[in-house]
Backbone atoms as SQL, in Angstrom:
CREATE TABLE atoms (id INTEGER PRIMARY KEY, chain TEXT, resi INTEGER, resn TEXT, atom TEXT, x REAL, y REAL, z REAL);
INSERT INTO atoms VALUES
  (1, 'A', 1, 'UNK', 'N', 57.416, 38.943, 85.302),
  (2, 'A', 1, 'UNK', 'CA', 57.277, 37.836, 84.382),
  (3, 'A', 1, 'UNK', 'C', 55.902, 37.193, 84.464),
  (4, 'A', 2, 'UNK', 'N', 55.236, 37.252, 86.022),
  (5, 'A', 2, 'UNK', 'CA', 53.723, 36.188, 85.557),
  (6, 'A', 2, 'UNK', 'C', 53.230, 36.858, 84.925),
  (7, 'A', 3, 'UNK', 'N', 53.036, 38.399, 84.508),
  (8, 'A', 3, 'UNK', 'CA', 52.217, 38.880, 83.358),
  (9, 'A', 3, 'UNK', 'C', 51.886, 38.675, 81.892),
  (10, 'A', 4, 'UNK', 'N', 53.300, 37.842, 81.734),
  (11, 'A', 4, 'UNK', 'CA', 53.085, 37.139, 80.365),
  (12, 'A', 4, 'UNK', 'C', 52.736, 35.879, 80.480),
  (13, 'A', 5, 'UNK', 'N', 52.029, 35.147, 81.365),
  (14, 'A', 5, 'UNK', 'CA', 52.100, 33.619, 81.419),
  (15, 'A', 5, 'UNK', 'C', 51.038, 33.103, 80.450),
  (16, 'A', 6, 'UNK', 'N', 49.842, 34.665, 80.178),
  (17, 'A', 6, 'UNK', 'CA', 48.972, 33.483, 79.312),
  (18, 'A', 6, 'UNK', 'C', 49.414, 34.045, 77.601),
  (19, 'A', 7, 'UNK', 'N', 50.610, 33.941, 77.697),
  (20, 'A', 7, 'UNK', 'CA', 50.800, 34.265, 76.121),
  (21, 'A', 7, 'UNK', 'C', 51.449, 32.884, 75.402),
  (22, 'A', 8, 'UNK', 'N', 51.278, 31.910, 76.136),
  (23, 'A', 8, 'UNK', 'CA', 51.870, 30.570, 74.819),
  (24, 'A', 8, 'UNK', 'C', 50.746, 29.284, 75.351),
  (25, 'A', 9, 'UNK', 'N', 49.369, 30.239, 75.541),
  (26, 'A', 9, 'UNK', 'CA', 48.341, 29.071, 75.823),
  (27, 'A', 9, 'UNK', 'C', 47.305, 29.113, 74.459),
  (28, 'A', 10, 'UNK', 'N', 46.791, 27.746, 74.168),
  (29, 'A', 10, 'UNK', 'CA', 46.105, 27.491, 72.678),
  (30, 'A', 10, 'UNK', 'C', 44.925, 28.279, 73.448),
  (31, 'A', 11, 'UNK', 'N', 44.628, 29.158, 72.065),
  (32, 'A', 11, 'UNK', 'CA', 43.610, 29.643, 72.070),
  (33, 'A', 11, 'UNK', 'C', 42.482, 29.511, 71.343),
  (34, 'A', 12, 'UNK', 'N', 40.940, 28.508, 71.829),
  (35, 'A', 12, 'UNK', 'CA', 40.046, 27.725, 71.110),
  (36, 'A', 12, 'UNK', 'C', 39.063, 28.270, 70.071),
  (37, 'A', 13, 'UNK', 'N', 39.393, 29.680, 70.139),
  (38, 'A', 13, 'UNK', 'CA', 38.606, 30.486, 69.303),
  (39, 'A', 13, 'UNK', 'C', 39.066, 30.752, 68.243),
  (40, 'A', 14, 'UNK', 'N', 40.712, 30.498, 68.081),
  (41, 'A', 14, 'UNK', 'CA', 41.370, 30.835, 66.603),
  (42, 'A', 14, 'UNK', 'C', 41.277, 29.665, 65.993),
  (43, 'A', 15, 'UNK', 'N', 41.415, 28.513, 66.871),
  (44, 'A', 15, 'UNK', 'CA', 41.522, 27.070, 66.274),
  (45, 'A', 15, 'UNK', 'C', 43.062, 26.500, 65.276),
  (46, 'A', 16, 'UNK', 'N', 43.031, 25.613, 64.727),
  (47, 'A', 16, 'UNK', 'CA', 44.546, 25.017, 64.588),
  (48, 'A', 16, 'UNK', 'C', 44.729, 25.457, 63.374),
  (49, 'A', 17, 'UNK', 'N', 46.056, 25.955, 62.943),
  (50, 'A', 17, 'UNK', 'CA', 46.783, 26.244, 61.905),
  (51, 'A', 17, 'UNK', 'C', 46.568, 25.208, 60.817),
  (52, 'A', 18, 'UNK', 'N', 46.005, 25.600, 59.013),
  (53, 'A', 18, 'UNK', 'CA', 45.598, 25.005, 58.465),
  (54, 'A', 18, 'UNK', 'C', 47.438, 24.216, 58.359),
  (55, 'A', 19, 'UNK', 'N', 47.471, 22.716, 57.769),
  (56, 'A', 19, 'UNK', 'CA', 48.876, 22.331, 57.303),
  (57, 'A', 19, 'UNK', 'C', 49.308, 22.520, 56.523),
  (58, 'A', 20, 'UNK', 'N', 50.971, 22.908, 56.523),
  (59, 'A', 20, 'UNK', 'CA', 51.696, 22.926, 55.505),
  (60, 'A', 20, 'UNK', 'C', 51.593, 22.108, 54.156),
  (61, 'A', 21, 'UNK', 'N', 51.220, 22.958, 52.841),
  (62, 'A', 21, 'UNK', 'CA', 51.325, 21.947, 51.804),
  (63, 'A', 21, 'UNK', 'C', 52.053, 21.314, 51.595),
  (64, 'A', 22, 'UNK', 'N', 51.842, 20.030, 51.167),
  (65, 'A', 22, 'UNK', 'CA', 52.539, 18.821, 50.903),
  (66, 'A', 22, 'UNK', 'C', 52.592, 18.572, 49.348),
  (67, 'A', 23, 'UNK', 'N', 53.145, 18.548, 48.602),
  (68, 'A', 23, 'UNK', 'CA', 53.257, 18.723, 47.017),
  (69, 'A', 23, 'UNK', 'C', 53.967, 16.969, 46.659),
  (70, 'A', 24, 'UNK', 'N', 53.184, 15.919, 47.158),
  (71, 'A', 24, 'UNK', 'CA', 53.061, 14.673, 47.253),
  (72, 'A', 24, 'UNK', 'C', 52.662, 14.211, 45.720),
  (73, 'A', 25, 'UNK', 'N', 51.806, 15.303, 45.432),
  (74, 'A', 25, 'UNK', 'CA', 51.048, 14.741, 43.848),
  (75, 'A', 25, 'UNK', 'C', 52.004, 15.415, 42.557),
  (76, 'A', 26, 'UNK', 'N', 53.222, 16.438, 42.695),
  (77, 'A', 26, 'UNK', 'CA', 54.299, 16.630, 42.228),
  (78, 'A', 26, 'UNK', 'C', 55.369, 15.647, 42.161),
  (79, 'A', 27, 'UNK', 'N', 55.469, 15.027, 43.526),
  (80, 'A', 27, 'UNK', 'CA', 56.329, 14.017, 43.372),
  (81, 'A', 27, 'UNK', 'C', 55.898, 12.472, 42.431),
  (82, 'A', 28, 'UNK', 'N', 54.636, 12.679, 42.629),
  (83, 'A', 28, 'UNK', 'CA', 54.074, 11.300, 41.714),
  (84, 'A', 28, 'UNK', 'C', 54.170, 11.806, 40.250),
  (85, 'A', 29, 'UNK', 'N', 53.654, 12.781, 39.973),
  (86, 'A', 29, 'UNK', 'CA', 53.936, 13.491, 38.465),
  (87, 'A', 29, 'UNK', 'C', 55.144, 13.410, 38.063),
  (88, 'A', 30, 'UNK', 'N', 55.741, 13.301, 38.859),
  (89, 'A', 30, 'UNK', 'CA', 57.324, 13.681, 38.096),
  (90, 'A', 30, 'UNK', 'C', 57.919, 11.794, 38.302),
  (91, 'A', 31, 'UNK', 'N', 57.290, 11.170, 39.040),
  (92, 'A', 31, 'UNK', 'CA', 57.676, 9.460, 39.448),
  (93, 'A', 31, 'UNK', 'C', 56.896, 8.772, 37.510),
  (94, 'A', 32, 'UNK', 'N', 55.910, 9.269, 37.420),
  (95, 'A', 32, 'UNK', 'CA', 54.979, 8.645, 36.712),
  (96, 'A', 32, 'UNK', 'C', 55.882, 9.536, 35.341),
  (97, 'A', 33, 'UNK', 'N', 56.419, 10.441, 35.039),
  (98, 'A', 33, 'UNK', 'CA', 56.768, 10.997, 33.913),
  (99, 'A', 33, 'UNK', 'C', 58.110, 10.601, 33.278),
  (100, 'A', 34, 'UNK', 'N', 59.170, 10.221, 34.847),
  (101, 'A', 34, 'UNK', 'CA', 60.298, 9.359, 34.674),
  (102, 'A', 34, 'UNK', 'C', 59.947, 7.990, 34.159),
  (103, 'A', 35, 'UNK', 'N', 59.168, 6.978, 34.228),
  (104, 'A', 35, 'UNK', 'CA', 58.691, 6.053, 34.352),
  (105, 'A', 35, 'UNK', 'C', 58.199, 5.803, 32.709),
  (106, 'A', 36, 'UNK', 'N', 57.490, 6.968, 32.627),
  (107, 'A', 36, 'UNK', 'CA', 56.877, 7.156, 31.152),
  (108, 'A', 36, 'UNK', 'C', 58.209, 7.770, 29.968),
  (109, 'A', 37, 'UNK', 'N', 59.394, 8.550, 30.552),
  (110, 'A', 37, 'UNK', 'CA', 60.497, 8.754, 29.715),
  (111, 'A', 37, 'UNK', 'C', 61.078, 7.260, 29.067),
  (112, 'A', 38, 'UNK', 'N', 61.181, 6.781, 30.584),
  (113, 'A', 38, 'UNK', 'CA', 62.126, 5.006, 30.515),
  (114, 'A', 38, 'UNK', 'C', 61.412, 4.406, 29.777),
  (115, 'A', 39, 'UNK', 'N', 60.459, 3.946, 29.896),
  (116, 'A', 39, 'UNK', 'CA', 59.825, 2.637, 29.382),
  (117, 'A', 39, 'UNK', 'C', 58.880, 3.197, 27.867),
  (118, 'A', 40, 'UNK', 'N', 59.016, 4.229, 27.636),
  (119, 'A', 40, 'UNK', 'CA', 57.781, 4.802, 26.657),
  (120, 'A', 40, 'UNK', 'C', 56.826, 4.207, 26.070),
  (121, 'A', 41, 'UNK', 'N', 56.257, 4.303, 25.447),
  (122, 'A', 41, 'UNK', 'CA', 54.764, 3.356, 24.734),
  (123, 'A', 41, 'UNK', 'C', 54.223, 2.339, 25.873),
  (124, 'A', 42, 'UNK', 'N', 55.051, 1.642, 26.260),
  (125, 'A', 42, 'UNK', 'CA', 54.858, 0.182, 27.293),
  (126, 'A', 42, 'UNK', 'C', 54.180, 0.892, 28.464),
  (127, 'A', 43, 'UNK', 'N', 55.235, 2.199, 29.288),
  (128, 'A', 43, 'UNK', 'CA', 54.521, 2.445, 30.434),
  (129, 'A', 43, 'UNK', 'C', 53.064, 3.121, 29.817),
  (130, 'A', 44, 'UNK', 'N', 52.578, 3.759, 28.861),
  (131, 'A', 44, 'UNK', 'CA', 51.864, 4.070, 28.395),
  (132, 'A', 44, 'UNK', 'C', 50.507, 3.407, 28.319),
  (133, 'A', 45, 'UNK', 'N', 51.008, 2.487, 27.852),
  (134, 'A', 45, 'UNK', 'CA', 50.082, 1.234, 27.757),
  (135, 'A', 45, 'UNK', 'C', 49.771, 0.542, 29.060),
  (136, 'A', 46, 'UNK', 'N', 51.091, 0.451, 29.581),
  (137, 'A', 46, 'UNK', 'CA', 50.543, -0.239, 31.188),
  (138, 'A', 46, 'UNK', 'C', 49.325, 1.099, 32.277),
  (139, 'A', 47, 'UNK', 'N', 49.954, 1.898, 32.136),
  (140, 'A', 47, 'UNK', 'CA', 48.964, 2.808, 33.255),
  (141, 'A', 47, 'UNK', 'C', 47.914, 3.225, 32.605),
  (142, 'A', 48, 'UNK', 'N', 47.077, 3.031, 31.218),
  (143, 'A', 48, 'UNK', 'CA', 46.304, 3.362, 30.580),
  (144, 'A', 48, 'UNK', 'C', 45.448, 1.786, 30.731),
  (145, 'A', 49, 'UNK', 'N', 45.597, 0.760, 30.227),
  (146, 'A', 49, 'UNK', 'CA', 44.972, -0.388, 31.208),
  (147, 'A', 49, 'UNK', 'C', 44.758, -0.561, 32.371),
  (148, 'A', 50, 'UNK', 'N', 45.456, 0.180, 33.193),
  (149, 'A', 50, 'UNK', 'CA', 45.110, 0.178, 34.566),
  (150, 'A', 50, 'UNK', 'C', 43.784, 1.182, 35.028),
  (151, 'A', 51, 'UNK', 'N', 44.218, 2.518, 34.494),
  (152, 'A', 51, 'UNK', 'CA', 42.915, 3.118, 34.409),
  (153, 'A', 51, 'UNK', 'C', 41.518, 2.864, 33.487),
  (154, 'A', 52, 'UNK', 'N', 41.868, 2.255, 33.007),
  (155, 'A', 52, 'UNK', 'CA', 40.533, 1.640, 31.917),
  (156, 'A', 52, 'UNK', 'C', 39.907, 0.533, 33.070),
  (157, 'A', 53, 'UNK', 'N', 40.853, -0.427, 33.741),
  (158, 'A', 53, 'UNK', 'CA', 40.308, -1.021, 35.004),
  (159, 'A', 53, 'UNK', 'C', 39.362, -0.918, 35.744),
  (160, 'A', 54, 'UNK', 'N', 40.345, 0.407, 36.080),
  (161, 'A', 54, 'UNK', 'CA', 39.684, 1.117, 37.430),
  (162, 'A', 54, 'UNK', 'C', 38.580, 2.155, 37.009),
  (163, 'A', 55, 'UNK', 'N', 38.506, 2.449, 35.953),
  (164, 'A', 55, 'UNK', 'CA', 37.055, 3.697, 35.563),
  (165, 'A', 55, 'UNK', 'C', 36.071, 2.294, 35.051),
  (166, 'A', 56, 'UNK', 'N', 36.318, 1.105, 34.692),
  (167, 'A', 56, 'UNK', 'CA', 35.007, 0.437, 34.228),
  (168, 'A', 56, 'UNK', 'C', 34.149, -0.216, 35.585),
  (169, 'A', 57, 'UNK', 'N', 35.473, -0.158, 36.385),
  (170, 'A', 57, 'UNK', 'CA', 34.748, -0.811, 37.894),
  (171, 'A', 57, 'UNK', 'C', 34.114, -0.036, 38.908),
  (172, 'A', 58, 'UNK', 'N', 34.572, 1.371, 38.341),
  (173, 'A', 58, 'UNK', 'CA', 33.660, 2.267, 39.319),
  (174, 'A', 58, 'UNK', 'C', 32.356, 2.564, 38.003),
  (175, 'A', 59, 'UNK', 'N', 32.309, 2.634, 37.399),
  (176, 'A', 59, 'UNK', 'CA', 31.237, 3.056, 36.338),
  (177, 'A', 59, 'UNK', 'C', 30.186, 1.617, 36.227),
  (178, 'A', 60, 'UNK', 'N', 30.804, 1.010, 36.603),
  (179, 'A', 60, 'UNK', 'CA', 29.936, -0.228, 36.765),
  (180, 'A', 60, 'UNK', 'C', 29.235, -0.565, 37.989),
  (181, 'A', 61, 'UNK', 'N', 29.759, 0.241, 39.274),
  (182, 'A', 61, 'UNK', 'CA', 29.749, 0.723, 40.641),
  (183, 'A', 61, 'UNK', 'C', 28.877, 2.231, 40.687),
  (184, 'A', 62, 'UNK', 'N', 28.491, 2.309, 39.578),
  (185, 'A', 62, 'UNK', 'CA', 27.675, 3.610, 39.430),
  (186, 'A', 62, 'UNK', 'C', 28.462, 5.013, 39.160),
  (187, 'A', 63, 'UNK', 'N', 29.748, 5.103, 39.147),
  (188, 'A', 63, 'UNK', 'CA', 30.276, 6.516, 38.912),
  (189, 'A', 63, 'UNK', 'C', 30.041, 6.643, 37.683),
  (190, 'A', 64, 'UNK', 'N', 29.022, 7.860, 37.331),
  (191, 'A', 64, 'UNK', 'CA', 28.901, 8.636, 36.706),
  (192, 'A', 64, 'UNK', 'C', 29.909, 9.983, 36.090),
  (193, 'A', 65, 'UNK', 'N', 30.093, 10.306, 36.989),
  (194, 'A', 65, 'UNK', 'CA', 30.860, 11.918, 36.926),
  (195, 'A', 65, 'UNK', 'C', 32.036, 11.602, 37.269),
  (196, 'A', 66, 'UNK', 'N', 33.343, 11.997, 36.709),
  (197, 'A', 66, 'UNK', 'CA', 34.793, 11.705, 37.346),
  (198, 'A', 66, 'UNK', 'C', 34.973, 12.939, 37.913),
  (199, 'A', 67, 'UNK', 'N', 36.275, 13.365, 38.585),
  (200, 'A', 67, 'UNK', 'CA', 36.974, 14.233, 38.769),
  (201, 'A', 67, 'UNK', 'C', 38.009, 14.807, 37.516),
  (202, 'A', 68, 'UNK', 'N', 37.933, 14.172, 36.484),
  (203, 'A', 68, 'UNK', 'CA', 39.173, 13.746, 35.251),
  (204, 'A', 68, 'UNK', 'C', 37.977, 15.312, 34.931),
  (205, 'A', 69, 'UNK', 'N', 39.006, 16.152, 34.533),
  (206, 'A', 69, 'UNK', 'CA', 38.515, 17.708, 33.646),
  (207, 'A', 69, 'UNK', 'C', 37.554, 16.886, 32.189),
  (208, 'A', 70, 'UNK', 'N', 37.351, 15.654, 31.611),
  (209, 'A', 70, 'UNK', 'CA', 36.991, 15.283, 30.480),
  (210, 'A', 70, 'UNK', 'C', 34.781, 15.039, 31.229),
  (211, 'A', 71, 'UNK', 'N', 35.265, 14.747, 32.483),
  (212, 'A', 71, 'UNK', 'CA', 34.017, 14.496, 33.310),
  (213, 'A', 71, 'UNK', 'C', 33.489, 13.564, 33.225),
  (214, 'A', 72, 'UNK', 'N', 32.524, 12.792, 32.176),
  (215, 'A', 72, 'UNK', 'CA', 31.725, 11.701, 31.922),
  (216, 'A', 72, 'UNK', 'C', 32.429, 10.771, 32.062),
  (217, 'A', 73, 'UNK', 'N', 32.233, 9.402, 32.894),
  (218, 'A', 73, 'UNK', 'CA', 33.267, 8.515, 33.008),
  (219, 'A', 73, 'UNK', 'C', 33.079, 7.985, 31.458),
  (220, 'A', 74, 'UNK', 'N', 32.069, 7.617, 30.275),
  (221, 'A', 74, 'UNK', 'CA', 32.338, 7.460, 29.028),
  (222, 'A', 74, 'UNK', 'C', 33.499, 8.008, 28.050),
  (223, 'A', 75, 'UNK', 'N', 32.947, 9.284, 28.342),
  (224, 'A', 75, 'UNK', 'CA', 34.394, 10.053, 27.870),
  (225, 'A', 75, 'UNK', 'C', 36.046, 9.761, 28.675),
  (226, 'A', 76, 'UNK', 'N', 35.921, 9.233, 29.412),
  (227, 'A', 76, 'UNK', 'CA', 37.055, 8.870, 30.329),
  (228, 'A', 76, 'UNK', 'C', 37.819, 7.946, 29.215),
  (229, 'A', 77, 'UNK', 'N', 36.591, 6.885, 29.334),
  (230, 'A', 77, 'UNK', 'CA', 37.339, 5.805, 29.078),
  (231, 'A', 77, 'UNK', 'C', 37.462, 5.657, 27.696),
  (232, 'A', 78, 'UNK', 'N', 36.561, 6.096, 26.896),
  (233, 'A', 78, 'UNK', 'CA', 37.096, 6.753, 25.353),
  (234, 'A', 78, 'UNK', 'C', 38.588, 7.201, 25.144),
  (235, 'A', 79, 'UNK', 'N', 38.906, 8.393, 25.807),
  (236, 'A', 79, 'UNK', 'CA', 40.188, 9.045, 25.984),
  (237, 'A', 79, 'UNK', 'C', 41.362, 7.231, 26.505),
  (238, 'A', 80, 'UNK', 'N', 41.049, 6.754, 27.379),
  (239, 'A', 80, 'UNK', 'CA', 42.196, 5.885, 27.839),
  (240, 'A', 80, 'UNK', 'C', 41.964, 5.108, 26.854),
  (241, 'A', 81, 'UNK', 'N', 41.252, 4.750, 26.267),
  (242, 'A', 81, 'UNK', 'CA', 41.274, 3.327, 24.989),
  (243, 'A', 81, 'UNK', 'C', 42.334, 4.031, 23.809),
  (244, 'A', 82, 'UNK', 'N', 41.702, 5.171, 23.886),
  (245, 'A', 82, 'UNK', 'CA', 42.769, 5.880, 22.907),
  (246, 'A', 82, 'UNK', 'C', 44.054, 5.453, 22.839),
  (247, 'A', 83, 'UNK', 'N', 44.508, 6.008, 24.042),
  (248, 'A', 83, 'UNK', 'CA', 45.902, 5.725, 24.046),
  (249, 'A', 83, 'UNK', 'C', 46.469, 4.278, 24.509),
  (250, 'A', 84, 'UNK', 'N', 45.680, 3.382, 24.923),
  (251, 'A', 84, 'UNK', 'CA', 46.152, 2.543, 25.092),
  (252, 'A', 84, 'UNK', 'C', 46.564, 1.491, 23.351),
  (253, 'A', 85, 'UNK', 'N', 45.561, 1.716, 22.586),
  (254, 'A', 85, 'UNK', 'CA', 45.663, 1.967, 21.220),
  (255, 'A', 85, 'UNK', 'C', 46.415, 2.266, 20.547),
  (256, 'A', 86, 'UNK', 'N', 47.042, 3.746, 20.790),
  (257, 'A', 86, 'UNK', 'CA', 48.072, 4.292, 20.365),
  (258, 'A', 86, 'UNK', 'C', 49.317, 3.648, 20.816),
  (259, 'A', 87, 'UNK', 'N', 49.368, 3.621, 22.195),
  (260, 'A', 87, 'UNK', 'CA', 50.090, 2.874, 22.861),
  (261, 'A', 87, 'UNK', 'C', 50.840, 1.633, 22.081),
  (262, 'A', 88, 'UNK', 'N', 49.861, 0.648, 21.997),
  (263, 'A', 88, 'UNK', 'CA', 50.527, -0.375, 21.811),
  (264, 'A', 88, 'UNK', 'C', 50.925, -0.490, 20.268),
  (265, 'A', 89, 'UNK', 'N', 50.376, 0.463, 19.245),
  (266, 'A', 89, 'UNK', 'CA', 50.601, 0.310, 18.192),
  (267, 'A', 89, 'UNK', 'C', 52.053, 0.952, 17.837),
  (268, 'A', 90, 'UNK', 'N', 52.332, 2.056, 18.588),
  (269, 'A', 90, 'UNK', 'CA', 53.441, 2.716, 18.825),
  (270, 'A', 90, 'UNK', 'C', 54.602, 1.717, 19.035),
  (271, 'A', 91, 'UNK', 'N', 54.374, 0.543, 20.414),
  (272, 'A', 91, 'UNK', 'CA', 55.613, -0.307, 21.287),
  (273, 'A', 91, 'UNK', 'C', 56.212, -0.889, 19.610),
  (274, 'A', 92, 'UNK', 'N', 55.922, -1.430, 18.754),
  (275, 'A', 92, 'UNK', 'CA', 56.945, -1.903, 18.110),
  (276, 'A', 92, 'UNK', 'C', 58.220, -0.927, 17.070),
  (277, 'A', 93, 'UNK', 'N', 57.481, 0.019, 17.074),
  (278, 'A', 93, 'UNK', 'CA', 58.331, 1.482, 16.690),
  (279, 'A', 93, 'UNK', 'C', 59.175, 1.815, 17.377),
  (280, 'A', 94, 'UNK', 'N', 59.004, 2.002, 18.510),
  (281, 'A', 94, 'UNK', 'CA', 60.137, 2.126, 19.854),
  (282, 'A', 94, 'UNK', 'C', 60.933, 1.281, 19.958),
  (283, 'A', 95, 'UNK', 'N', 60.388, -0.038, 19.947),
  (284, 'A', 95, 'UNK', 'CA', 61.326, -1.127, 19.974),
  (285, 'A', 95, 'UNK', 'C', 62.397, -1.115, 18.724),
  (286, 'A', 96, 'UNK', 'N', 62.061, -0.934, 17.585),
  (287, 'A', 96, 'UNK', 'CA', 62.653, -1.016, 15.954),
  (288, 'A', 96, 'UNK', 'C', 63.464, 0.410, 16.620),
  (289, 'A', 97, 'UNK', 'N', 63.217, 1.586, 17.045),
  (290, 'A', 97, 'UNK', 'CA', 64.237, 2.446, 17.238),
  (291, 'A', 97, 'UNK', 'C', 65.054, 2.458, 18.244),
  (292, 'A', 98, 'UNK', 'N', 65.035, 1.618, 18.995),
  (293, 'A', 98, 'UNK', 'CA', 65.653, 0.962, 20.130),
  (294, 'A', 98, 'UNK', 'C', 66.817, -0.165, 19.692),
  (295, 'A', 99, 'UNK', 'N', 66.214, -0.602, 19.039),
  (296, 'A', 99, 'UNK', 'CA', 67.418, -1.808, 18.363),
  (297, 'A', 99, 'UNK', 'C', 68.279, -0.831, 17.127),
  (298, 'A', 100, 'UNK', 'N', 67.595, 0.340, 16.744),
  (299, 'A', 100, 'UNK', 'CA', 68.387, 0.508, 16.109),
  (300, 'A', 100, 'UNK', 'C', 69.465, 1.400, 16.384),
  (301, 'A', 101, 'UNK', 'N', 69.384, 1.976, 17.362),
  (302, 'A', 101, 'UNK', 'CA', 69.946, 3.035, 18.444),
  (303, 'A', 101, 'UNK', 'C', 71.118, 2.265, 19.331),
  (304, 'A', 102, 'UNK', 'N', 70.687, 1.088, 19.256),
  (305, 'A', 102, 'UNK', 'CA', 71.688, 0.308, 20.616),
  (306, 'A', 102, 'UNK', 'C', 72.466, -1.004, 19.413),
  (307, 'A', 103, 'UNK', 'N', 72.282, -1.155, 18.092),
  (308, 'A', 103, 'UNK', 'CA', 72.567, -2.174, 17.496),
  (309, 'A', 103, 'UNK', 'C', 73.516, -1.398, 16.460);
């Protein structure tokens, strides 16, 4: 048996096992899509002001370039005005089919 003793010692040359993926940003996709089923236009509007927030305060903070596939934080926030736009012009439609659905 001591012949196997150095077989469950870390070995510094392979180094540590990368970690198990964590699919954390699935669970928010699917939190943020429930959220956006329930409340429609409104949550729309709410997380689209929030990011219009948060891209004018970093763009004002100097971010240039996003991570957002659209890239230019201008174009960012073009795209979120959009819909926040759409958004809210939409909430009284929802609402009128809401009352008329439940009335």
């Amino acid at each position: 048996m001591s012949g196997y003793a150095d077989l469950n010692r870390y070995d510094e040359s392979v180094g540590d096992p990368a970690p198990p993926f964590d699919p954390l940003r699935l669970c928010v996709f699917t939190t943020v899509a429930l959220i956006a089923c329930v409340l429609g236009p409104v949550a729309v509007l709410a997380f689209s002001v929030i990011a219009i927030a948060g891209y004018a305060r970093a763009r004002r903070a100097g971010l240039l370039r996003s991570h957002c596939k659209l890239g230019d934080t201008r174009l960012v926030l073009a795209y979120l005005t959009v819909l926040a736009v759409a958004s809210a012009v939409a909430i009284p439609f929802w609402i009128a089919l809401w009352i008329h659905v439940l009335g």
